[in-house]
Z-matrix of the N, CA and C atoms (Angstrom, degrees):
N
C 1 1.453
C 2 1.532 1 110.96
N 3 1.649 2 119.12 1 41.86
C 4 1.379 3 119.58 2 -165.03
C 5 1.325 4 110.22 3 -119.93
N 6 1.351 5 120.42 4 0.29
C 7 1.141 6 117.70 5 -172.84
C 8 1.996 7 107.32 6 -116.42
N 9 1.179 8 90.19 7 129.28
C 10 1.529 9 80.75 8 -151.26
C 11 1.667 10 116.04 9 -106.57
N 12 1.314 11 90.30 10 3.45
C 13 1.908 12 111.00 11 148.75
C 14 1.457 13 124.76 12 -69.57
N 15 1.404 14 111.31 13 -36.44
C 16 1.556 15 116.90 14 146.73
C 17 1.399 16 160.88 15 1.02
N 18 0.989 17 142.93 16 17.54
C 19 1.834 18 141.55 17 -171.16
C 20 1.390 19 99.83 18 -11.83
N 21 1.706 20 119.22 19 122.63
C 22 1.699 21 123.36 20 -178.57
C 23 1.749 22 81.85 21 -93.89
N 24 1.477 23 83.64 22 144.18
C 25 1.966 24 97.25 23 160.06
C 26 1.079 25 114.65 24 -73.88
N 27 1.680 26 112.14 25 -168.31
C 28 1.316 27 118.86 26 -167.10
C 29 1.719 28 88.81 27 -79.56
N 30 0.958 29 120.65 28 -43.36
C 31 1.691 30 132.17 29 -158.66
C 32 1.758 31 81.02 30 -75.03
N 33 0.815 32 136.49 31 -69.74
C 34 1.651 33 122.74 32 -160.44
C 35 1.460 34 92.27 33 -50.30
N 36 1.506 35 128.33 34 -68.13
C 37 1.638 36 110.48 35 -176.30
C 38 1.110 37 117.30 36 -31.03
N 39 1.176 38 146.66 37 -88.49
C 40 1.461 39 168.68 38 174.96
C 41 1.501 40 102.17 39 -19.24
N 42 1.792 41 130.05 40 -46.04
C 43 0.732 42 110.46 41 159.58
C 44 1.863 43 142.21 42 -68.23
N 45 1.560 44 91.90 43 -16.68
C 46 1.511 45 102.10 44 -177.85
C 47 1.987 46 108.41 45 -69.34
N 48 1.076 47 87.73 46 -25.05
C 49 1.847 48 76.37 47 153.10
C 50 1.930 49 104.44 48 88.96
N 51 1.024 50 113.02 49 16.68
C 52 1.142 51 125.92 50 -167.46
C 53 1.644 52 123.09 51 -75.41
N 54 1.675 53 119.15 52 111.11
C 55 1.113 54 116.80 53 -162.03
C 56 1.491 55 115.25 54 -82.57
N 57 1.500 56 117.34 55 131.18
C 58 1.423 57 96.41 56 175.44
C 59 1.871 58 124.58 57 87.91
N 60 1.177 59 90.78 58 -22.42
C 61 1.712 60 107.79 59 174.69
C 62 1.392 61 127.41 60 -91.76
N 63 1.239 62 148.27 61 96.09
C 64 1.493 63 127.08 62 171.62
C 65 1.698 64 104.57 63 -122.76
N 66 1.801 65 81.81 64 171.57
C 67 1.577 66 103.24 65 -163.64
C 68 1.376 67 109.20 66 -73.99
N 69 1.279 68 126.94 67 137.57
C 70 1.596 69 122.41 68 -176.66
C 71 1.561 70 99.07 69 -123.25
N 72 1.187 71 137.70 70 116.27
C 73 1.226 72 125.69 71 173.24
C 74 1.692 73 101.37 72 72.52
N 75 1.542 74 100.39 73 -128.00
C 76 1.382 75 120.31 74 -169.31
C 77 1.875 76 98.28 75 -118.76
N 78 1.466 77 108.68 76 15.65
C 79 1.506 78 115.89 77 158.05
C 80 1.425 79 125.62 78 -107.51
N 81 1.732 80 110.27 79 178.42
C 82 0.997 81 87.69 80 174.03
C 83 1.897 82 86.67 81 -140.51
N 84 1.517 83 100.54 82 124.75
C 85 1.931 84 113.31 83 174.24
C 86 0.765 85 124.23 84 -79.13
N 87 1.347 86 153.30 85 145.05
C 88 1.401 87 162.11 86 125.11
C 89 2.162 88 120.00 87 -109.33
N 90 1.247 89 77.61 88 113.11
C 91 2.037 90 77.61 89 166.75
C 92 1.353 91 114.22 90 -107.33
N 93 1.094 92 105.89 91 121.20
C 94 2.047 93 107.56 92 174.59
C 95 1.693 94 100.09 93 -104.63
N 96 1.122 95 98.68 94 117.16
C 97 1.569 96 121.02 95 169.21
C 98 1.511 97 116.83 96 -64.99
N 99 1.549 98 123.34 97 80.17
C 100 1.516 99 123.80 98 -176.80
C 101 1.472 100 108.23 99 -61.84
N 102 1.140 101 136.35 100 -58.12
C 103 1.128 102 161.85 101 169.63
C 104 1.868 103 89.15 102 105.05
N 105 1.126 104 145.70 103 -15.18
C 106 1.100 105 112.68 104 165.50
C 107 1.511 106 120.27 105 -140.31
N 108 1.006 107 135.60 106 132.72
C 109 1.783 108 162.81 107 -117.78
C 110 2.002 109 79.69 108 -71.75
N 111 0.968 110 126.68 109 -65.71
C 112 1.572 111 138.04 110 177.01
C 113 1.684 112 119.10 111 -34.67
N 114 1.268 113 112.84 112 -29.04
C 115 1.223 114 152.19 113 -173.65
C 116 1.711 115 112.91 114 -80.12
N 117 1.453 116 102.95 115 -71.53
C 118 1.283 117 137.19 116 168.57
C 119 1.643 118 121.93 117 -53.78
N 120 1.278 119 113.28 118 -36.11
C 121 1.281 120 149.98 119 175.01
C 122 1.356 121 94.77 120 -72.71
N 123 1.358 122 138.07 121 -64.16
C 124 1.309 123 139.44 122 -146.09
C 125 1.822 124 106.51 123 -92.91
N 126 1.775 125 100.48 124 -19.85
C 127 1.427 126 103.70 125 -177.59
C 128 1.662 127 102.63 126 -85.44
N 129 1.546 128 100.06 127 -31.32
C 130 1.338 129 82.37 128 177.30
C 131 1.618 130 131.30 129 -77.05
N 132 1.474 131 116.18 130 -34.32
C 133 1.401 132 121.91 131 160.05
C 134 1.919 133 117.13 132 -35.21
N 135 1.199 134 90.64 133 -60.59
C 136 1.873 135 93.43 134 173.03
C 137 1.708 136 100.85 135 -45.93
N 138 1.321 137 110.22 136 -74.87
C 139 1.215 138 109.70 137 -166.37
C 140 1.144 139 108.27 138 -54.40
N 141 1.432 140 133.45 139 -30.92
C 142 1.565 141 121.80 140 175.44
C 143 1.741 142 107.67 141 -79.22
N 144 0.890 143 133.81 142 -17.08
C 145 1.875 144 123.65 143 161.79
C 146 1.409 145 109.85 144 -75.68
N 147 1.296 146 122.73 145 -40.88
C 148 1.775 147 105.92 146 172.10
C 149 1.389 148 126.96 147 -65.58
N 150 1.451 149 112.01 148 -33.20
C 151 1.593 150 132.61 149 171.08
C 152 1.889 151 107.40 150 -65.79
N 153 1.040 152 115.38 151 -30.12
C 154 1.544 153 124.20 152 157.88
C 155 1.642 154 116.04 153 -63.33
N 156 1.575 155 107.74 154 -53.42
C 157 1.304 156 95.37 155 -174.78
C 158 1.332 157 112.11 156 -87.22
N 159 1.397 158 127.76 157 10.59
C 160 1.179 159 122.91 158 -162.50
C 161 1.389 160 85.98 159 -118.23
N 162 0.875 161 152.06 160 -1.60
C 163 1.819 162 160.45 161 -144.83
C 164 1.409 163 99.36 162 13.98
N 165 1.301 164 122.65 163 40.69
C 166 1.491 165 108.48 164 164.35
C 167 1.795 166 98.75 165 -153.01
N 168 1.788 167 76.98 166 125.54
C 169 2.052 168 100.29 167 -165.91
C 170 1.255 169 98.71 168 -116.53
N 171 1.467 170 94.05 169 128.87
C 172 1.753 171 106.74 170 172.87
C 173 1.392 172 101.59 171 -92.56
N 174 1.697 173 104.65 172 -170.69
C 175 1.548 174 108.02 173 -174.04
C 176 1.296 175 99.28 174 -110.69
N 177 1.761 176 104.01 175 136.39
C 178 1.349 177 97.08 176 169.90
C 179 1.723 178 110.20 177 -127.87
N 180 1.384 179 102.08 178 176.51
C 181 1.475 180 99.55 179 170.98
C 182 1.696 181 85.44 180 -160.91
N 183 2.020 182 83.86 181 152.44
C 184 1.126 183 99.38 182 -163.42
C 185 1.829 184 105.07 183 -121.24
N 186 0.741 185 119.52 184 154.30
C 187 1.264 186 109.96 185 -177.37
C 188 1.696 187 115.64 186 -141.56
N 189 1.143 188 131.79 187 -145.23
C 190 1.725 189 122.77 188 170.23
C 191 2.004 190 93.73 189 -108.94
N 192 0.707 191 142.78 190 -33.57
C 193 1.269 192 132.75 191 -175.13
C 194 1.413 193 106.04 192 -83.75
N 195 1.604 194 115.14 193 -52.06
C 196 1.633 195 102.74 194 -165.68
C 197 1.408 196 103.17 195 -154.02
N 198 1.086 197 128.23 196 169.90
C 199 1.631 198 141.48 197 171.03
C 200 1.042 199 117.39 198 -98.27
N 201 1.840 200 145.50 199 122.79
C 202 1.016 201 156.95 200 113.61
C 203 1.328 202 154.82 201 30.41
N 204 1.017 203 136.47 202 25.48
C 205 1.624 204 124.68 203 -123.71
C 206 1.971 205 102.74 204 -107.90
N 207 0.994 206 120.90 205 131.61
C 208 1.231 207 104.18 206 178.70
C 209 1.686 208 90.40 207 -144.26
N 210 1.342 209 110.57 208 148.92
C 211 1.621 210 119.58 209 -157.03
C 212 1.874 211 75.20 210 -128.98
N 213 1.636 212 98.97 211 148.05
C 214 1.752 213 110.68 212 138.91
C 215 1.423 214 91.49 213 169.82
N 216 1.370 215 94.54 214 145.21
C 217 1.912 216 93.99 215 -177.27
C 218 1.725 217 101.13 216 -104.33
N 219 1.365 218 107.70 217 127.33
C 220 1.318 219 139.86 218 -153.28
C 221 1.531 220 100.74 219 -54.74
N 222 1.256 221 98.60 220 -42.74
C 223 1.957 222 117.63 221 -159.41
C 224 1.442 223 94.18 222 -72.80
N 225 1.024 224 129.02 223 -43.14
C 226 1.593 225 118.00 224 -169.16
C 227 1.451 226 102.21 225 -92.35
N 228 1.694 227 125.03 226 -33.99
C 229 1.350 228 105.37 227 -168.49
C 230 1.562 229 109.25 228 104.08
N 231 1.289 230 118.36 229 -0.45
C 232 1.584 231 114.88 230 176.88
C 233 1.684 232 102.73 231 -169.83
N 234 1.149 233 109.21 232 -141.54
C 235 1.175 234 123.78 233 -146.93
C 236 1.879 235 115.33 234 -120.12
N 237 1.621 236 122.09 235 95.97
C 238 1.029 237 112.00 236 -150.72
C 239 2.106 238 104.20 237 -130.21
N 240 1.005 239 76.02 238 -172.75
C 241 1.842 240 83.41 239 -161.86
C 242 1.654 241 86.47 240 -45.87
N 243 1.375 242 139.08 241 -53.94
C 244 1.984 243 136.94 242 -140.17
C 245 2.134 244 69.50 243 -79.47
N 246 1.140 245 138.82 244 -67.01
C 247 1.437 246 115.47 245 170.46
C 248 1.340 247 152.04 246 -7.26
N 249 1.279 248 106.18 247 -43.93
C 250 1.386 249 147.56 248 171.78
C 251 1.759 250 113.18 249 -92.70
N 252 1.610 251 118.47 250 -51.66
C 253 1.186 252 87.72 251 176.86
C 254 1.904 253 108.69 252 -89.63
N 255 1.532 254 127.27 253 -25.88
C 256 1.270 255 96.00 254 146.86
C 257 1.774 256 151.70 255 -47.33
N 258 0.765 257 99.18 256 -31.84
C 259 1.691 258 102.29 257 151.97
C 260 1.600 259 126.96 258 -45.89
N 261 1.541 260 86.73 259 -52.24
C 262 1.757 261 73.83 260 -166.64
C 263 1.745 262 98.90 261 -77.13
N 264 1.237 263 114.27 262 -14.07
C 265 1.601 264 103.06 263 -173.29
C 266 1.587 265 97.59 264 -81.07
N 267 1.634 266 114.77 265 -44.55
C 268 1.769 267 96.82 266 166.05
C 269 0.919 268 111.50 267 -23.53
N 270 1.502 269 113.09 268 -64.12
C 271 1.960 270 112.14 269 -157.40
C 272 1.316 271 109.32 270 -79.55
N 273 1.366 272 139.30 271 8.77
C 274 1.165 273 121.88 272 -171.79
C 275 2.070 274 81.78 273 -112.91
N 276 0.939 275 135.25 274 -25.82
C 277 1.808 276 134.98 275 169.31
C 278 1.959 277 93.03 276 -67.83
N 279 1.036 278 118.88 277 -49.94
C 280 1.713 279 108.22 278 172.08
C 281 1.385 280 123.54 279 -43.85
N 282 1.712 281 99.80 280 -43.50
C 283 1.355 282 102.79 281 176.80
C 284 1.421 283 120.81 282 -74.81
N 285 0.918 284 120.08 283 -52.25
C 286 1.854 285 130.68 284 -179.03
C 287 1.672 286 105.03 285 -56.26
N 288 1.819 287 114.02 286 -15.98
C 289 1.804 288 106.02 287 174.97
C 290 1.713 289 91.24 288 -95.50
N 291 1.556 290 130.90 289 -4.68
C 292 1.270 291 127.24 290 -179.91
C 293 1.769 292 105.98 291 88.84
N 294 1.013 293 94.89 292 23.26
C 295 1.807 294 86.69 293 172.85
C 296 1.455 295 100.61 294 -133.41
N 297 1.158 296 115.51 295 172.45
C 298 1.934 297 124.81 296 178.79
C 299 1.851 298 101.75 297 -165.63
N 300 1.336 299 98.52 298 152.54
C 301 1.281 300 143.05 299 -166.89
C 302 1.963 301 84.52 300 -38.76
N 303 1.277 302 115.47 301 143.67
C 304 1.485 303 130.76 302 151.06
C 305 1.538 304 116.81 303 -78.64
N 306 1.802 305 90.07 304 130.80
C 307 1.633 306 75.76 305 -171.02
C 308 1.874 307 90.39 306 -109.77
């Protein structure tokens, strides 16, 4: 799972162990339920400075209950290792505001 030009299979997802996340298509979703807009606001800022330094930005949307998250790297067309390790750093900024991914 190191090459990150790559499309991961269904079996590489599943193995990456990912809480709260599944594959939609040739993406990969997660919604974390902030429950409040201040909250939501703050997950997305984090997640928008790692997606900067990582030069690869998923889509988000934010709403008053929860944030959005949808991962796929554009260039290949699906779902690849910078997918996977953005994710888990999403979820580790979910955790430190005290919320995590709906499973």
């Amino acid at each position: 799972m190191t090459d990150s030009q790559r499309k991961l299979s269904a079996a590489e997802l599943a193995q990456a162990g990912l809480t709260g996340w599944r594959p939609a298509g040739e993406t990969l979703t997660a919604t974390f339920r902030t429950r409040k807009f201040a909250i939501g606001l703050e997950l997305v800022n984090r997640i928008g400075a790692s997606a900067e330094k990582a030069n690869h930005h998923p889509d988000l949307t934010l709403t008053y209950p929860e944030v959005g998250v949808t991962l796929w790297s554009h260039d290949v067309g699906g779902i690849t290792s910078r997918d996977i390790t953005l994710a888990r750093t999403i979820s580790g900024h979910a955790a430190d505001v005290g919320v995590s991914a709906e499973d």
